[in-house]
N, C-alpha and C positions, 0 to 999 in steps of 0.2 A: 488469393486466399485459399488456401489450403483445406478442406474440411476435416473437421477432429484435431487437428493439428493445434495445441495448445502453445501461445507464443510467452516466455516468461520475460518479465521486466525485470533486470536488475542493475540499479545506479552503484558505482561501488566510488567511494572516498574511502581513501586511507584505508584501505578494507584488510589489509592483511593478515591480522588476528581473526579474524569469524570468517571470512570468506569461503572459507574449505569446508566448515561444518554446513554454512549454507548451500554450496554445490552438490556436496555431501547429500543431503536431505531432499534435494531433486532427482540426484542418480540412486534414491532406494525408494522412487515412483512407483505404486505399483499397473499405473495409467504409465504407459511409455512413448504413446504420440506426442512431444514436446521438443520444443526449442529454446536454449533459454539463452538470452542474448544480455550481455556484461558490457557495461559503459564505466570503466573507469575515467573518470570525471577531472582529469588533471593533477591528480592527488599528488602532493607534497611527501612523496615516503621512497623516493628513489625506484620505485618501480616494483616494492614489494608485497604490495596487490596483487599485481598483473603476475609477477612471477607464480605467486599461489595459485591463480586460474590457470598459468600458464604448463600446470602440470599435470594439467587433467584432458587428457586427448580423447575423450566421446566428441564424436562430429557435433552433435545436437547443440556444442557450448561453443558460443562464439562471442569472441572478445572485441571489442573496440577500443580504442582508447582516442580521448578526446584531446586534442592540442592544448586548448582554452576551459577554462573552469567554466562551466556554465550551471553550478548549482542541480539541485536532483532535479530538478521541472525539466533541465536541457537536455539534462544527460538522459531522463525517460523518453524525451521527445527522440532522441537519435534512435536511440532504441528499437520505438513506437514503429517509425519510418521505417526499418527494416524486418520490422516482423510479417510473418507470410500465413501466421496463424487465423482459423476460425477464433478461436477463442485468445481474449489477454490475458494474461495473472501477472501480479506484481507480485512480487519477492524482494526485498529490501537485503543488502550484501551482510545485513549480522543477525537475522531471522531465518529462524528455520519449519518446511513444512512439516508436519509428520506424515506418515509414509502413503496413507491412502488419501493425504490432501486433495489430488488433484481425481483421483477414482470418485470418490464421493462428492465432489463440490459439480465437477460435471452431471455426474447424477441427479443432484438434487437440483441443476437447473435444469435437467429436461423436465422431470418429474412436476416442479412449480410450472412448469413453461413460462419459465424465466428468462430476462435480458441481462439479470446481473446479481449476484448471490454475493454474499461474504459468511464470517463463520467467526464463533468466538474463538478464544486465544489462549494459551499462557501466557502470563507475566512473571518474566524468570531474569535472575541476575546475569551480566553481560560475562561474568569471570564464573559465579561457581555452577550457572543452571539449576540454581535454585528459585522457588516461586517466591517473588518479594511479596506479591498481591495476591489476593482472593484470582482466580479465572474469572476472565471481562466475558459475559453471557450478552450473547447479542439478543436484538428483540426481535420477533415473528416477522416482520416486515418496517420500511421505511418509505416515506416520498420526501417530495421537495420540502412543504410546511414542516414536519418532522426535524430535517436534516439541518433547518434552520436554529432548533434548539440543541442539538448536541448530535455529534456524526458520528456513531456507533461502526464504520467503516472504516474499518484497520488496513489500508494497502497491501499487506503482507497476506490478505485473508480473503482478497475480492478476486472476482471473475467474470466476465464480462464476453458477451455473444455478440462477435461483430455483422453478421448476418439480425442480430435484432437493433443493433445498435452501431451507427456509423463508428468507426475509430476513431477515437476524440486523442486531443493534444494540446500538452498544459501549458499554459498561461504563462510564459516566462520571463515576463515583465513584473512576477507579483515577488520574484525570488524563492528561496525555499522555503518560507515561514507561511505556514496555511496554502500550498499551494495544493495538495492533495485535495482539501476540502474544499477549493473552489472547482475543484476538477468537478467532484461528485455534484456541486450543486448543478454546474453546469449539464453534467447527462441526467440529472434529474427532472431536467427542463423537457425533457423530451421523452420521460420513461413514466410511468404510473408508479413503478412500488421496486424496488430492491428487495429480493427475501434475505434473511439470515438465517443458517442451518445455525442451529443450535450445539452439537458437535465439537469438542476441542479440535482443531485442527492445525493448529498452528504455535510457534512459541515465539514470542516476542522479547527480544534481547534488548533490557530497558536497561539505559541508563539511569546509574544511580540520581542522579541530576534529577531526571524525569522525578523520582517519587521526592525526594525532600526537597527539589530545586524552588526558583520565586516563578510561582504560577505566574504574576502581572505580568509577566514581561511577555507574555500571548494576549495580554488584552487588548494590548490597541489594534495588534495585527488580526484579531478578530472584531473587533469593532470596524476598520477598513474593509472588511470583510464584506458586512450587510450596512454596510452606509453607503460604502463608496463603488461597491465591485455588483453586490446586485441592489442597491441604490432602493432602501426600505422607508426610506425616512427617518427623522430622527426619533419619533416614537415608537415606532415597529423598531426599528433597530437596536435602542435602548431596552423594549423588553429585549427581544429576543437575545443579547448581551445578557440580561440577567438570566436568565431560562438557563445560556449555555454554563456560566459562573457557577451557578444555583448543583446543576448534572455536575459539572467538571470536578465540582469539591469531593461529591461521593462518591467519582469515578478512581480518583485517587486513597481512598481510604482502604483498610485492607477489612 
């Protein structure tokens, strides 16, 4: 482990279209301790991801490429394995930081003396960078009970002190559907509270799908969620289904 050295996660599929603006938006850092480690994930596009990574020669950017698809949980997990960083951050291959992202998020966990922060977001179109939604404002803090009704932690927005927090690694048995928020429940298990800077820090390249798509088609894979994965019961776990249903509708409204 490195100290200060911030490790950046990023899974890329298919990434060719947004990749560059993403890479982009970590080389105008104004915190320049970082590494940011790129898991093309088997991607189906003749190689035109990789080639867009493959044009950006800062040492700090290193490319993998995976043989086998193994969904975003595997392709972080390769990742994970090779980062040398104090701190993690995820970055998703069609999101971008804004520039003092990584300056201010490390601040503000020392300042909390915090194990793990995230920040609210833009919600912006994936073609024109326009805001589809209202900005998603995170809340003052989270724990485990909380993150059980709705996960206000955006991957793209979190940061994580491996010196407070062993280096965790995802579940890739669950695939890619909810596997982020079994992540967070699981270091939840072992943390008191997550802050959330308040701060836009980030822009979130949402697919259309996302905002007019069929929300149900996440319910069961959250209902397996707290039935089956942390095992609530079927009354605890029916509220908390409703709680999360109840948040998710107004989380999508503009």
């Amino acid at each position: 482990m490195e100290k200060g050295l911030v490790s950046i996660i990023t899974p890329m599929y298919k990434g060719a279209d947004f990749v560059g603006d993403t890479i982009e938006s970590v080389l105008r850092q104004t915190y320049t301790n970082w590494e940011m480690i790129i898991v093309d994930d088997c991607s189906p596009d003749d190689g035109a991801g990789i080639d867009v990574v493959k044009r950006y020669t800062d040492p700090r950017i290193k490319l993998i490429e995976s043989k086998v698809n193994k969904g975003s949980s595997g392709a972080r997990n390769i990742a994970l394995r090779e980062a040398k960083g104090q701190y993690i951050a995820f970055l998703d291959s069609d999101d971008m930081w804004h520039s003092h992202f990584l300056e201010k998020q490390l601040l503000f966990i020392k300042e909390r003396d915090a194990s793990l922060v995230f920040s609210s977001y833009r919600r912006i179109d994936e073609d024109t960078k326009e805001e589809l939604l209202s900005p998603f404002l995170v809340p003052e803090k989270v724990n485990y009970k909380s993150l059980l009704k709705t996960c206000p932690i955006f991957p793209s927005t979190a940061v994580y002190d491996t010196k407070k927090i062993r280096k965790s690694y995802f579940n890739e048995e669950l695939g890619s559907m909810r596997d982020d928020y079994v992540y967070w429940l699981s270091m939840f298990k072992t943390i008191d509270y997550g802050y959330g800077n308040p701060e836009i820090l980030v822009d979130y390249r949402m697919r259309k799908s996302s905002v007019t798509g069929n929300k149900t088609k996440v319910i069961k894979p959250q209902w397996n969620v707290l039935y089956k994965v942390e095992k609530l019961g079927f009354v605890r776990s029916l509220y908390y289904l409703f709680c999360w249903a109840w948040i998710s509708y107004f989380k999508y409204r503009k």
